[in-house]
N, C-alpha and C positions, 0 to 999 in steps of 0.2 A: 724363613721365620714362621711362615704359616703352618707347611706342612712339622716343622718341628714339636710348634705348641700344639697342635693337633693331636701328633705323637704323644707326647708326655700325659695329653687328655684320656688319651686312650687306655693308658698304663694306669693311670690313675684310677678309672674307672675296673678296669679288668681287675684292680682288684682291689676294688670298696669292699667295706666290712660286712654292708646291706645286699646280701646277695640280690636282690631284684632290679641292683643298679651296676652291675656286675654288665661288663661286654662280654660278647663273646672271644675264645679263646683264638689262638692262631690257629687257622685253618675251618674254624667254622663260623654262623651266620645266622641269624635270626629269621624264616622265610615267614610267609604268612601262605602256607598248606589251604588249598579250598575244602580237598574231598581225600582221606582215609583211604584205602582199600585193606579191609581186614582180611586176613588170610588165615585156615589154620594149616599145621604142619606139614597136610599134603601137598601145600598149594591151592587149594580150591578156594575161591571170593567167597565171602560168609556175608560181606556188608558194605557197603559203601555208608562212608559218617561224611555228613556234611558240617562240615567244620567252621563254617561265616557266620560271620552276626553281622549286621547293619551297623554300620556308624554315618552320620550323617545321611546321604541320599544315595549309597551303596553299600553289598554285599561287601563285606572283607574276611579272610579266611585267618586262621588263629595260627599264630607265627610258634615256629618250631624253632629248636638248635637244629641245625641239620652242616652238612660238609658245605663249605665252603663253594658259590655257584661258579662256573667257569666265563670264563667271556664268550659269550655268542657273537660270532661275526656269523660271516655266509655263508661260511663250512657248517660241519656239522658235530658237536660238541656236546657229549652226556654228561649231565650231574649224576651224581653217586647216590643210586636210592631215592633220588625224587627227580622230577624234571614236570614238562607238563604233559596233556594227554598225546599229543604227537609223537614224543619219545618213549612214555609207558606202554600206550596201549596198539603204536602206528593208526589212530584215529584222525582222519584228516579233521582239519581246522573250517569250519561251515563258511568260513569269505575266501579263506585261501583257497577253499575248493571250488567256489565258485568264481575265483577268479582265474583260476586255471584252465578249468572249464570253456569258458570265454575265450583267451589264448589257443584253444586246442592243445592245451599242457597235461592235461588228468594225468592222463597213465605215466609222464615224468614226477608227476606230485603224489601220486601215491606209491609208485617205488621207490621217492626219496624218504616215505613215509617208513619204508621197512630197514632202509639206512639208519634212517632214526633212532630205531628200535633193535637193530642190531646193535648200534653203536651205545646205547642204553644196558646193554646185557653185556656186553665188552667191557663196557667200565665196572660194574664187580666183581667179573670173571678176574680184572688187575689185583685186587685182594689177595693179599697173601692165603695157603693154606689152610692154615688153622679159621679164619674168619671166614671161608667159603664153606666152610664145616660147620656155621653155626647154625641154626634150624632157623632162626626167620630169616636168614639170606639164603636158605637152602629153601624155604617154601619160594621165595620171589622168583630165584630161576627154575623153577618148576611151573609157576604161575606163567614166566614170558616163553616157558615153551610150549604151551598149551596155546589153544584157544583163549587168549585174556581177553580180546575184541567179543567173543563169543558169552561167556562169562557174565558181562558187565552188562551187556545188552535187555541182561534181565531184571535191570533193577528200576528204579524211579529215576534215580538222578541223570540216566544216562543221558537223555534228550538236554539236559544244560551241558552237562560236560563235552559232547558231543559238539552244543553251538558255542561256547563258549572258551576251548582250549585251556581248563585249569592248570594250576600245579598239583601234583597230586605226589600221594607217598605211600605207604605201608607199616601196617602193625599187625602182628602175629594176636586173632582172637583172645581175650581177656589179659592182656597185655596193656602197660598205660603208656609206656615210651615205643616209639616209633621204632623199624627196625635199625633204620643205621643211628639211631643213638644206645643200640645194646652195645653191651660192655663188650663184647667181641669185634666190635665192627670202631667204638672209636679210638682205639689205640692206634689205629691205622689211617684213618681222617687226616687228608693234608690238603693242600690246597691244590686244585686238580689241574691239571695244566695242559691249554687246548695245541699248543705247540713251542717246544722250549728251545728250538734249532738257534734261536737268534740270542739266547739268553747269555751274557757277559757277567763276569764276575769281576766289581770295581769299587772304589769308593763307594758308601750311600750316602749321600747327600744331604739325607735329614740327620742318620746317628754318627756318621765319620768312618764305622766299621768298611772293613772289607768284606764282601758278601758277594752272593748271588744278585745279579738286580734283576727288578721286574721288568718285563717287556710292555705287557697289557695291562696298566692298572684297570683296577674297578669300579664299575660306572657310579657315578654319585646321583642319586636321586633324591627325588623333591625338591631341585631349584622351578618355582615357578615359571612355567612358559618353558622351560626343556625340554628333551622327548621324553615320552612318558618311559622308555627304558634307558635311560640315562646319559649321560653327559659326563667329559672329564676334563677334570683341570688338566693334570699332565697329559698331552698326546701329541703325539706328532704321526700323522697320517699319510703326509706327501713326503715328497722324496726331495725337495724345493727346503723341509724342513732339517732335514738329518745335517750330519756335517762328520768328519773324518769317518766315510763311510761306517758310523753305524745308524742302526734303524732303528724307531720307534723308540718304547723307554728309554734305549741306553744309551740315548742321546742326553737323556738327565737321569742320571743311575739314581735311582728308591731300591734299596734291597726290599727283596720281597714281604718279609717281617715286616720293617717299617712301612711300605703302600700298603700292607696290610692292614695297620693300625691306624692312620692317617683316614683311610678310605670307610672303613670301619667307625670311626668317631664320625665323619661327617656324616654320614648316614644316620648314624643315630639321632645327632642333632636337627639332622631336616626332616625326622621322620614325622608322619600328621598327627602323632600325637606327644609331639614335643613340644614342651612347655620351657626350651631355651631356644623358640625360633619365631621370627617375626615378621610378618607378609604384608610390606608397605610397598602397592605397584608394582615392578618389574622386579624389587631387590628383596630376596628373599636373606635376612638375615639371623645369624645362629650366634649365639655369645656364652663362655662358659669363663668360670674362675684356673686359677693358677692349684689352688688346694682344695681340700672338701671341704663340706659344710658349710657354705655360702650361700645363705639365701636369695641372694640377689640373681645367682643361676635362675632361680625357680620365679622371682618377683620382676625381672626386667621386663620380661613378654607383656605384662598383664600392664603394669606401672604403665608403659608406652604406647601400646597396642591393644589395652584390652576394653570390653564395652561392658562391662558389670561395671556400672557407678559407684554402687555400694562396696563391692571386693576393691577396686583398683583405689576409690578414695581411702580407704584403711591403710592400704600399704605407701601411697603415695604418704600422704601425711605420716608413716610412721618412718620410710626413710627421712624427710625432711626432719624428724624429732631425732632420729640418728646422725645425723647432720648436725642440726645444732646445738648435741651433747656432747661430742666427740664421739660417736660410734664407732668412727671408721676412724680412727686417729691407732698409733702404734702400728702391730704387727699386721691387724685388719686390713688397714687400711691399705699397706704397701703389698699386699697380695694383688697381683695382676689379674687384670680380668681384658678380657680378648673381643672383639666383636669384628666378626666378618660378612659384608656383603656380597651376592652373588645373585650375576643374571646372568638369561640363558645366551649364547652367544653361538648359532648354528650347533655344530657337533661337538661345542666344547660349552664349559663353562667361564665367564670373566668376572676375575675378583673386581666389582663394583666397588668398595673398599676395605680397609684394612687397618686396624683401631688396636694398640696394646695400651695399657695406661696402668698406672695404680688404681686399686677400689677405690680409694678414697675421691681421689680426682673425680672418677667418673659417676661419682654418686654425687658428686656437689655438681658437678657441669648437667645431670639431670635435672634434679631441684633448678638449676637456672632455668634451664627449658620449662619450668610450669612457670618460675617467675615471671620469663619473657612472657605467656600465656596468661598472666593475672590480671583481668581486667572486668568492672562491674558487669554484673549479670541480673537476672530474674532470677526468684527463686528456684524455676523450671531447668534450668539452664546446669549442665556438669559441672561440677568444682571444677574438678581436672578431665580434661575432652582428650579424647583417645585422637592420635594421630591419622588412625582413619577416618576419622567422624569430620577433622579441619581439612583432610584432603577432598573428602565428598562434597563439601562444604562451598570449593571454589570451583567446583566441575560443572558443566550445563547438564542441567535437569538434576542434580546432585549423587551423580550415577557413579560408580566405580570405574566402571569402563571409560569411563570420561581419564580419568586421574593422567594425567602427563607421565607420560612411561618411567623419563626418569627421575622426578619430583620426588618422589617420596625416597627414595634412598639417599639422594644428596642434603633431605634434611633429616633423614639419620646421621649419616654423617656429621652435618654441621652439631647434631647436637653433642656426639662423642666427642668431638674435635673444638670444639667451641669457636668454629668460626661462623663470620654471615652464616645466614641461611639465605642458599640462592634468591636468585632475584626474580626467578621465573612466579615464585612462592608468591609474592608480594604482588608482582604482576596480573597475579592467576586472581587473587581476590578484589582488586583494586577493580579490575574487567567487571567480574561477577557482580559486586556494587551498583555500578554504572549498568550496567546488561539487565538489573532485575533492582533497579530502583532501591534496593535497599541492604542496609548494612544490621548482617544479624553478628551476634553475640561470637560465633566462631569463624566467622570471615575477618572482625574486629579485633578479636585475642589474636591472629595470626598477623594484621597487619600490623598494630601492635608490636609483635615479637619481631615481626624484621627490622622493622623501623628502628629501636629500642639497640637491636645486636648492629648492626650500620651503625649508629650513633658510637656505640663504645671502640670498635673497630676502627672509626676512621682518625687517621691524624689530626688534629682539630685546629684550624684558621681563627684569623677575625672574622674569615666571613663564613665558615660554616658553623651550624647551630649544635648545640653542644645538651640541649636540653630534652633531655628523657621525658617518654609519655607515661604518665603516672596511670594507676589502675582506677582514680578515678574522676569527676571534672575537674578542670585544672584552671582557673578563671585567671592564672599569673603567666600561662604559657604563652610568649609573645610572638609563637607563627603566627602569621597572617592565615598559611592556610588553615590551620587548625580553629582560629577563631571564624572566617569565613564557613568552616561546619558547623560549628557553634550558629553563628549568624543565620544558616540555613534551617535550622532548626526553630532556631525560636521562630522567623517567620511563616513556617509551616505551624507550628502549637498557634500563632494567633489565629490562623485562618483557620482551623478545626473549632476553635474556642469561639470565631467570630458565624461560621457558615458550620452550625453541625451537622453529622448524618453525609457528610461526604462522601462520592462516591471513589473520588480522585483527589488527591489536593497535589500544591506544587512541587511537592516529590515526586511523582510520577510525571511531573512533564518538563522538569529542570532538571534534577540532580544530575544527570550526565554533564551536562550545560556546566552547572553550577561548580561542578567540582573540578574542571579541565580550563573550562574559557570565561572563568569568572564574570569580567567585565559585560560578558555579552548578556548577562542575564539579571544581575542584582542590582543594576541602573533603576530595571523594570520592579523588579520585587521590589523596594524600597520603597517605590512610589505606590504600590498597589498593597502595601500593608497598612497606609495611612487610613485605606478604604476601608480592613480590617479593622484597626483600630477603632475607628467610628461607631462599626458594629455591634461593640462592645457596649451589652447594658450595664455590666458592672465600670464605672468608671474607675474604683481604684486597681483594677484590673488591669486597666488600660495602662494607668502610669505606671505600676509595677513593670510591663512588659517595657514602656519604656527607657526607665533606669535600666534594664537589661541590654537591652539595645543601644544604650549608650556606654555601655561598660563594654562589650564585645566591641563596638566598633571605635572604642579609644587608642587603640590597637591597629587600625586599618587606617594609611596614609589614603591609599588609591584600593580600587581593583585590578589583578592583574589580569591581565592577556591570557596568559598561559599558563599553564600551572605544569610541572613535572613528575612526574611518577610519586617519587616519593610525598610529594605536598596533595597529591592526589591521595596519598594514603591518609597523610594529618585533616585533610580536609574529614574524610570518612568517620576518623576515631574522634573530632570536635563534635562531628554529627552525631554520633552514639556517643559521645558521652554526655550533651546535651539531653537528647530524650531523658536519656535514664534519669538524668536529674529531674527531669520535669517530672517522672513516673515513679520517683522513687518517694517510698512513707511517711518521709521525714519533712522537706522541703520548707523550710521558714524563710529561703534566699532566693535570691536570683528571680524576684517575680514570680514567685510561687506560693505569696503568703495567701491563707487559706483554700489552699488545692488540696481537693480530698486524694485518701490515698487510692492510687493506681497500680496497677502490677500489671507489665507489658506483657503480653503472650510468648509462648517459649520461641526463641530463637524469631522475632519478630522485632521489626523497632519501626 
């Protein structure tokens, strides 16, 4: 199923109306070229063009059509017209050589350098006739019979090309396409093939045809944490894996067409400057539609993942207006839209998960994920907070590197799938609470959102609680734990009110206390807010906080012992929603008559 919708993506794309979204064809590939060698019709180097620009915090070189790359194992295996400086020029590689060196390997590492290169001139020499007759493939093997090492040596760029082992290519002087995309050379472009001894013609698996299958599919890159030259879903490497002796692909025949197109869309979708792929922790995931013209292609990344507040609140809020119009209703709506995760898994890749749905569905199962997420804020604070922003949120020191490897993709998941969101999620903030004394705004919206998905999910008892935590105080909610946060709050706001200028108050030296082993602490507080109270010059202050106090603990038979995770979370979301009441502009209740108004610092309570 994966590799099929993949397929069909691919077909789709090869051939939009918009050429600039156009794949490449079968048998070629989109490279990203570092360094030009310009040639003219003798042969002779005219130029070396340095082809990178900067994106981010490296050099990247400007992507060509070129033939299709071959797979590099440990043999040795020529691209058609480009490869990198190893195979153009036999220029050793400045670590390979220095690791050779070390070995006493040099003179095997530089003869295998001229293999290279021979093998590099062999593969256009396989060009038919008529294309070995054209004059910019007629300068290149003029260029590799000569001195090219010689040549090059006299320009600027050499000393990077030299440390750095580019990919490099050719153009024939005042030329603007490369050589092997002259009209002579791609009518013959196929897909190069580094050995086809083992190649079976059988069913393909993804279109049904009978075909040639592929041996070697092509590496997919850009799953985070893979090798930087790639990783593949289909492979089978040991011989532990084969079965009615055949090997490798043909163990799960992909005609080569099809791995062609499959391997080809993935690629596009993971590439770093795809705007249908999304990098939560270990699971790098890519999601496209069923037809064209779907904005949700181009809006899922940003809506989920993105950190511009202003761009991602417009689109969030205009799905939700799509949502609650009918946007997605009809034919829209019943167009399938795909989402797949993927982490790295040694030499291979592993589908993390694996998501088809109707649009419709999964535009409303979105919208629920901000609902679970809605809970009063500060002004300061994200409407809608990016999924990176809650995952940093519960990490120690709020570091990335922190984030639980596989957290963040299992609640991708739950949110395409609508179920829980793990519990590790829950746990992770609940900790963070407790660990740093305080409950901010995105630790809360998260706890929030599990507790809230748990609630609708579970089969519901007399004795389980059946009542959702609203987005803001809720003075009718009859947890005990939730009003013991509540509880915990208000006698923290008297002791600020009573002792100002604090340097600590009993948040910093209970809430762990407070929120786990009840009993063991609010025996004490109770009696040491009376002292509080006293403090108090405004006397109708005082009773105010009272009637509060007495509303909250109308509610509370005993204190418990224990408290469990989840009541560990209501306790949390009682405590923030309590401040915010006390902090927020309005406040004519809850012992807050004439409280001037307040605004909490961002992500602070």
């Amino acid at each position: 199923m994966i590799l099929q919708a993949l397929n069909d993506y691919y077909h789709r794309r090869q051939t939009a109306p918009d050429p600039t979204r156009r794949l490449p064809a079968f048998g070629l590939e989109l490279k990203e070229i570092a360094y030009v060698l310009e040639l003219d019709a003798s042969g002779a180097l005219r130029a070396v063009v340095d082809t990178r620009h900067v994106a981010g915090k490296k050099k990247i070189g400007t992507a060509y059509l070129v033939s299709k790359g071959v797979k590099k194992t440990s043999g040795i295996a020529a691209n058609l017209l480009w490869d990198n400086a190893e195979y153009v020029l036999a220029l050793p590689d400045a670590k390979k050589h220095e690791d050779a060196i070390d070995k006493g390997k040099s003179d095997e590492y530089l003869s295998r350098l001229l293999e290279m290169q021979a093998a590099f001139r062999a593969r256009i020499l396989e060009l038919p006739p008529e294309a070995q007759r054209d004059e910019g493939v007629q300068a290149v093997l003029t260029f590799l019979a000569g001195n090219a090492q010689g040549q090059i040596r006299s320009f600027e760029a050499f000393e990077e090309i030299a440390a750095g082992n580019p990919v490099l290519s050719f153009r024939l002087v005042g030329d603007t396409e490369l050589i092997c995309q002259r009209v002579a050379v791609l009518p013959h472009i196929g897909v190069a093939e580094d050995d086809e001894s083992g190649a079976l013609s059988g069913m393909c698996l993804v279109t049904g045809n009978t075909a040639p299958t592929e041996r070697l599919h092509t590496a997919i890159k850009g799953v985070w944490g893979a090798q930087t030259s790639g990783a593949n879903i289909v492979s089978f490497n040991l011989d532990a894996f084969n079965s009615y002796a055949k090997t490798q692909g043909n163990n799960a025949p992909v005609g080569k067409a099809a791995a062609f197109a499959y391997t080809t869309a993935l690629n596009t979708l993971l590439a770093r400057d795809s705007t249908q792929r999304l990098q939560v922790g270990d699971a790098s995931t890519v999601f496209w539609a069923q037809r064209d013209d779907e904005p949700m292609e181009e809006w899922l990344a940003e809506i989920i993942g993105g950190d511009d507040p202003d761009a991602q609140s417009e689109k969030v809020k205009a799905l939700f207006e799509a949502v609650r119009t009918g946007g997605f209703s009809g034919e829209r709506g019943q167009n399938r839209f795909f989402v797949l995760g993927l982490a790295p898994n040694a030499a291979r890749i592993s589908v993390r998960f694996w998501h088809a749905a109707p649009l419709g569905e999964i535009a409303e199962r979105v919208t629920a994920w901000f609902d679970d997420l809605r809970i009063v804020r500060s002004p300061n604070d994200m409407e809608y907070p990016s999924l990176f922003r809650l995952l940093t949120a519960i990490t120690i020191q709020s570091k990335a590197d922190n984030i639980p490897p596989r957290l963040g993709g299992d609640i991708v998941r739950s949110i395409f799938t609508g179920s829980p969101y793990p519990a590790m999620w829950l746990n992770a903030a609940v900790q963070r609470c407790r660990a740093e004394q305080r409950v901010s705004y995105l630790r809360a919206a998260a706890i929030k959102a599990c507790l809230n998905r748990s609630v609708r999910d579970r089969d519901h008892g007399p004795d389980h609680p059946t009542r959702e935590i609203t987005e803001m105080l809720d003075p009718e909610n009859p947890s005990v734990a939730y009003r013991l946060g509540r509880l915990f709050a208000t006698l923290e706001k008297i002791q600020e009110e009573a002792s100002p200028g604090l340097n600590a108050t009993i948040r910093e030296r209970y809430y762990g206390a407070a929120s786990s082993t009840p009993v063991a602490v609010f025996t004490s507080l109770m009696r040491l807010k009376n002292h509080h109270l006293a403090k108090l010059s405004n006397k109708r202050r005082a009773v105010n906080f009272e009637i509060l106090l007495a509303e909250i603990m109308s509610g509370i038979d005993d204190f418990p012992r224990h408290m469990p995770l989840q009541d560990q979370g209501r306790f949390a979301i009682g405590y923030y929603h309590q401040r915010q009441d006390f902090f927020a502009p309005h406040s004519q209740s809850h012992g807050e008559k004439n409280q001037p108004d307040v605004t909490e610092p961002e992500g602070d309570i």
